[in-house]
N, C-alpha and C positions, 0 to 999 in steps of 0.2 A: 504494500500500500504506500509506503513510505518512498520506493523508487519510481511510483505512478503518478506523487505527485510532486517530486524531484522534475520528473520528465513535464508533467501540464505547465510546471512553474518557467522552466524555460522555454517552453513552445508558447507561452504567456511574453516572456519578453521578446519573443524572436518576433512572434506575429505582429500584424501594423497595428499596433496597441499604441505606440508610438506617434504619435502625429508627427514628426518631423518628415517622413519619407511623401503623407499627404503634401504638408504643406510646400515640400518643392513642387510636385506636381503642379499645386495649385499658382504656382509661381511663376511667371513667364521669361525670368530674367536670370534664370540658375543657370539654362541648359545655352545660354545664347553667350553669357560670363565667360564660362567654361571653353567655348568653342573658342571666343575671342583668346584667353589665354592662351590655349594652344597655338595660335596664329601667330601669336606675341613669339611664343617661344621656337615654332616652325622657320621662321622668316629668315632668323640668323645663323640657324642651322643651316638650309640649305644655300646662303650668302658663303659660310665657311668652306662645304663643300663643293661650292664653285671654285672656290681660290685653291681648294688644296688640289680638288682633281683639274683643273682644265688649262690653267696657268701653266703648270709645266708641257702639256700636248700643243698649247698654243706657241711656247718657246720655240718647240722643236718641230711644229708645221711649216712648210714654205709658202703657203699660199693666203698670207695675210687676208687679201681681199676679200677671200669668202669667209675666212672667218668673219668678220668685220659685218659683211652681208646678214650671215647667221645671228650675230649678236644684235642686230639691229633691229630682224625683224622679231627674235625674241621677245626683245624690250618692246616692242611694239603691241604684241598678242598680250603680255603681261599688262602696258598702259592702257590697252583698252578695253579690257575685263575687270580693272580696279573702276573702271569711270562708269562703266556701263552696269555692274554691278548692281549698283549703289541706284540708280534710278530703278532700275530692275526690282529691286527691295523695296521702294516707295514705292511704286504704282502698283503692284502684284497682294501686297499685304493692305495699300489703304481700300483698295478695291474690293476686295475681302471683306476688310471689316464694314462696309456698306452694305456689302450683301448679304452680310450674318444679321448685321441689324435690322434689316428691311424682312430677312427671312424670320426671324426672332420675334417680331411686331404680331407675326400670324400665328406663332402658338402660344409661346410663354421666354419672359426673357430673362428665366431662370436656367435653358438650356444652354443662354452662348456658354457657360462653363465648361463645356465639354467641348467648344473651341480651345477653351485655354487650357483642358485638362490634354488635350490631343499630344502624345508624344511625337508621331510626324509633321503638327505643323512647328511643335519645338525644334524638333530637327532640322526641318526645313530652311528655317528663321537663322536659326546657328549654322545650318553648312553655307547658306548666302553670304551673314555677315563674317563668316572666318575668310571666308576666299576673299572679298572685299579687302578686308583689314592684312591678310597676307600678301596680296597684291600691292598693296600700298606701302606693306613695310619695305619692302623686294625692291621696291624701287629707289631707294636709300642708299644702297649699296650700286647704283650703276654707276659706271664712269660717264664722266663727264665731256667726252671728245669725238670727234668727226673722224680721228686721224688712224686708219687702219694699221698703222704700225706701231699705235701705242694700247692697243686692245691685249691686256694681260689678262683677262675672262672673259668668260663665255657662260650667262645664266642658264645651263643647261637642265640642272636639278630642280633650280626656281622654277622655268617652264613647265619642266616637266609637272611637277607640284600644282600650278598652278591651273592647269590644264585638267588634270585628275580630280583638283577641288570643282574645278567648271561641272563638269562631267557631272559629279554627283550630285550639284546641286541641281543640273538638268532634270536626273533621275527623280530625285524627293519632288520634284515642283511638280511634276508627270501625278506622282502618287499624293500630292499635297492637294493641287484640284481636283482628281476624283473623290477624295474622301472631305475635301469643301462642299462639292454638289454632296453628298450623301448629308453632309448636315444640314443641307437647303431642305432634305424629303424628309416632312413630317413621322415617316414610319423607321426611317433610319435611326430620328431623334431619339423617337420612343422603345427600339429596341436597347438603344446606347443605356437609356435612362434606366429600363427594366435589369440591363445585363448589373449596373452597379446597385439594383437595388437589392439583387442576388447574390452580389458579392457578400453584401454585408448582412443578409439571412442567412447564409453558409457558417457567417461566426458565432451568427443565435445559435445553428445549430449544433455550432461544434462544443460552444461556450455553455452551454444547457443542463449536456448529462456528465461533462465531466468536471465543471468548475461550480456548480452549484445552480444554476441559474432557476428559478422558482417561477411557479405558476402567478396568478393573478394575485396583486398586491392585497394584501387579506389586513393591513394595519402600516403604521407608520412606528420606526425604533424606539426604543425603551430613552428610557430617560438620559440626559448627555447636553452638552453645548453647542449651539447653533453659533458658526460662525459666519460672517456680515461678508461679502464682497467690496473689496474694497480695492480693485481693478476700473478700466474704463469699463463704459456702458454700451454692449453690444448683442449679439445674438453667442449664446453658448455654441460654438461649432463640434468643437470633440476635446475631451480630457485624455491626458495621458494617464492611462489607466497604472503599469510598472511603477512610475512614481507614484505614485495618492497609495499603491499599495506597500511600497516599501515604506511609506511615509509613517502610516498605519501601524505596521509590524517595530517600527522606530520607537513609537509611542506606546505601544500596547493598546490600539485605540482599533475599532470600529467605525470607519468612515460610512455614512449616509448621504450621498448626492441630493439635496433638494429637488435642485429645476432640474428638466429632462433636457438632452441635446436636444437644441432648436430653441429654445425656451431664450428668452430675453433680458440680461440681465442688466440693473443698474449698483451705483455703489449704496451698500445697504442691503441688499436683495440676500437673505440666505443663503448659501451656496453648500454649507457642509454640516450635519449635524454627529459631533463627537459620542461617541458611546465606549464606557467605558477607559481608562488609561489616564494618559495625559494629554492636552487639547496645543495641537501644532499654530504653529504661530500662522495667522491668516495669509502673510503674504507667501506662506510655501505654498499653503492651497492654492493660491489666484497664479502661482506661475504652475501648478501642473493644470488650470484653465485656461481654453485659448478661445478668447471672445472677440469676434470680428463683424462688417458689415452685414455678412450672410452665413446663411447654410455652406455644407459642407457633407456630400453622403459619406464620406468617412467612415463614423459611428452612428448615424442620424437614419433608420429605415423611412421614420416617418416622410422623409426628404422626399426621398425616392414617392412613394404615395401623392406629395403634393406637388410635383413634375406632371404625372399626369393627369392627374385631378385637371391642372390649371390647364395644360394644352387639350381635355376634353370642353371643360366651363367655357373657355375661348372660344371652341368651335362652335359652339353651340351659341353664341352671342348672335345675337338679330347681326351685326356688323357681317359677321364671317356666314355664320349658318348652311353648315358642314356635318353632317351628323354622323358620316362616314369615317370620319378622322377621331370622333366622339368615342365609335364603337371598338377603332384599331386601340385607343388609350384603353377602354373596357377592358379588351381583351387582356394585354399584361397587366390589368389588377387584378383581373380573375388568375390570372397565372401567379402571378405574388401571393392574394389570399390563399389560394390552394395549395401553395407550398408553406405558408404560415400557419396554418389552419393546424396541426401537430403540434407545434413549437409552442413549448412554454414560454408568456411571454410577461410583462408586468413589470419585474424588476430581475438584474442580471447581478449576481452573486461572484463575488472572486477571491481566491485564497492564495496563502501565502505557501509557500514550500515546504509547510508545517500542514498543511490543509487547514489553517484555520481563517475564517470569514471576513476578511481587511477593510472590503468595499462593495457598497450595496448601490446600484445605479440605475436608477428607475428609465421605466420607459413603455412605450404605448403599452396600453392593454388590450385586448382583441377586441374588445365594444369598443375604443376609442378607435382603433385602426380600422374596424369597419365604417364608423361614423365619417372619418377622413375620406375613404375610399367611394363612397357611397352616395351620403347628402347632399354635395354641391351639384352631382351630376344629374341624381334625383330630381331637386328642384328646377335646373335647368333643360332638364330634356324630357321631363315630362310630356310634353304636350308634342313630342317626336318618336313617332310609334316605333324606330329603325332602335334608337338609344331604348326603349324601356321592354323591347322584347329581349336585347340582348343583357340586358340587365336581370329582366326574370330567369334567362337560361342559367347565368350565373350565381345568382341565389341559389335556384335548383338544384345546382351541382354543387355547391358549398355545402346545403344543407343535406346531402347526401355520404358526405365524408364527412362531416363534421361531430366531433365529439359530443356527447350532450349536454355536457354545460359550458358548447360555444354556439347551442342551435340558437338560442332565446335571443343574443343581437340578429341573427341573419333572421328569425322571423320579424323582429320587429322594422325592420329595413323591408319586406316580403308586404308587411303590413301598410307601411308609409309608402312604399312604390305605388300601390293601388289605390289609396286616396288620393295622392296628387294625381294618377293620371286619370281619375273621376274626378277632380276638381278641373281638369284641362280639357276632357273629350267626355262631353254630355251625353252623346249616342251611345249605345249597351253594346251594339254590334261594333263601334270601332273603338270604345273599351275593349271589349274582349280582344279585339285585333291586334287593340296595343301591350296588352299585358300577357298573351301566347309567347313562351318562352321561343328562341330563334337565337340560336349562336352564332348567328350573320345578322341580326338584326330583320334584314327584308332580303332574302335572299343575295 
């Protein structure tokens, strides 16, 4: 038992419990740094390797001229891929960001983040501006003369380098605009959206049966000290969970999370309730909290849920009125709820390497994640027979797998489906029409 939970404790620290690996993700400026670095440190490298290899073949060549010719037009293909570059980078990427936001207007413009989350258009951005900035360093190093008998190098490695950086930046831009148009199509958006919202029910589920994680929140901890926030005021994105538990096990303390990821915090707002031990000084809690302008699906499922809640509520807006794009977002909640629908959910339990109980972190409960899932679209598409049949097939199927003490929300949602679409279609026969379950909505 004791080498089971040696092993969970380290597959605790290994896993993205960590928010730092998110937050470069969520970073646009790490992966482009980085590249430039390298460009920094490539540029004199192959400046060196010019002089040590080509200087002495240029000594002992007889035909000055072409060398001369060679080196010229080298530096030539180098100056015009540093100039060219650099406009290529402007128009390519502001162009872009037009199109994401004008695309973004039509669902929800909570998705551009998976612009910013995109490892190839990171890539892309970085192999652009390293060849830019290697090209320019490159040129620092050329001579300065006309006179073909005074050419002691020949930027051969430069070129070549430079040529290679071309090359692949060709290749990423090839794969940077197919996977741009894929985030312009609403279906693309929403599988992107569903794939992370999957990621992070994979850790309910792993998190569940072997670190404690408990059923629906039955009470709030025994008695202990509530400590204040005392950070800026923003949306909670994700806690490092490794800290707050080593934090814990420091103290002899049982940490209680207050607000849920997502939840909003200001200075003052509860954040930690102490049980037990001795009570950590507030400002360690506020740094293993990272509170910024928005969500973050990181630790957040509810996130995922309200992606596409919002690109369903939009389509369905008098503006757009699209019911089609309604039923695609339906379709992955019905896929989320039904992979949720097992999982104990409430509040998520973690222990220390002792196996004992450090951090308790609450979070949806299956009647609030149905209410999330459910309600907004309810009331908006009621009156759109395509959205409330596809809605009752969903029900249907939920409440077919579903445990029995998680039937009682899916009927009451079962319940409320069918008054509103009696409050919206007075006729009995196109009632009926609209409330017949249809996992296509209308064929």
């Amino acid at each position: 038992m004791t080498v089971r939970r040696n092993r969970v404790w380290r597959v605790l620290r290994r896993r993205p419990l960590s928010p730092l690996r998110e937050h470069l993700r969520e970073a646009f400026w790490f992966a482009p740094l980085l590249a430039c670095l390298g460009a920094v440190l490539l540029a004199p490298l192959t400046d060196w390797l010019d002089l040590e290899l080509t200087s002495e073949e240029i000594a002992t060549a007889g035909n000055a001229a072409q060398i001369a010719s060679f080196s010229g037009a080298a530096k030539s293909v180098i100056s015009t891929t540093s100039s060219a570059m650099l406009t290529f980078i402007g128009v390519v990427f502001s162009i872009s960001l037009v199109a994401l936001q004008m695309a973004a207007s039509q669902f929800s413009p909570r998705v551009l983040r998976l612009y910013v989350r995109s490892r190839l258009t990171k890539a892309t951005f970085s192999a652009c501006l390293a060849t830019f900035l290697f090209t320019l360093l490159v040129q620092l190093g050329f001579e300065d003369t006309t006179d073909p008998t005074k050419v002691t190098t020949v930027p051969v490695f430069s070129t070549l380098v430079a040529v290679l950086l071309v090359m692949v930046s060709l290749v990423l831009f090839v794969l940077y605009v197919q996977a741009t148009l894929r985030l312009l199509r609403v279906p693309h958006v929403i599988d992107r959206v569903t794939n992370e919202s999957v990621a992070v029910l994979a850790h309910y589920r792993w998190l569940a049966p072997e670190i404690g994680g408990s059923g629906e929140r039955d009470g709030g901890p025994g008695e202990g000290v509530t400590l204040l926030h005392e950070g800026r005021s923003g949306v909670l994105r994700d806690v490092h969970i490794a800290r707050l538990v080593r934090l814990a096990r420091r103290h002899g303390a049982e940490l209680h999370l207050v607000p849920r990821i997502g939840d909003f915090v200001t200075p003052g707002t509860p954040t930690v309730r102490v049980v037990g031990g001795s009570s950590p000084k507030p400002r360690r809690i506020a740094s293993a909290l990272n509170v910024g302008v928005d969500r973050t699906m990181h630790q957040d499922l509810s996130f995922g849920f309200r992606q596409l809640v919002d690109i369903a509520i939009r389509a369905l807006s008098p503006a757009v009125n699209d019911p089609t794009t309604a039923v695609q977002a339906l379709d992955r909640v019905h896929q989320l709820l039904g992979l949720l629908v097992h999982v104990p959910i409430g509040e998520l339990r973690y222990r220390d390497a002792q196996g004992v109980v450090r951090l308790v972190q609450p979070v949806a409960s299956w009647a609030a994640t149905i209410d999330l899932a459910c309600t907004e679209i309810r009331i908006c598409g009621a009156g759109q027979p395509q959205v409330t049949r596809r809605m009752s097939a969903m029900l249907d199927d939920l409440l077919r797998i579903a445990p029995e003490e998680r039937r009682e929300a899916l009927l009451v949602q079962r319940e409320l489906l069918g008054r509103a679409v009696a409050a919206e279609v007075p006729d009995p026969a196109n009632r009926a029409f609209a409330l017949a379950p249809d996992r296509q909505g209308i064929g």
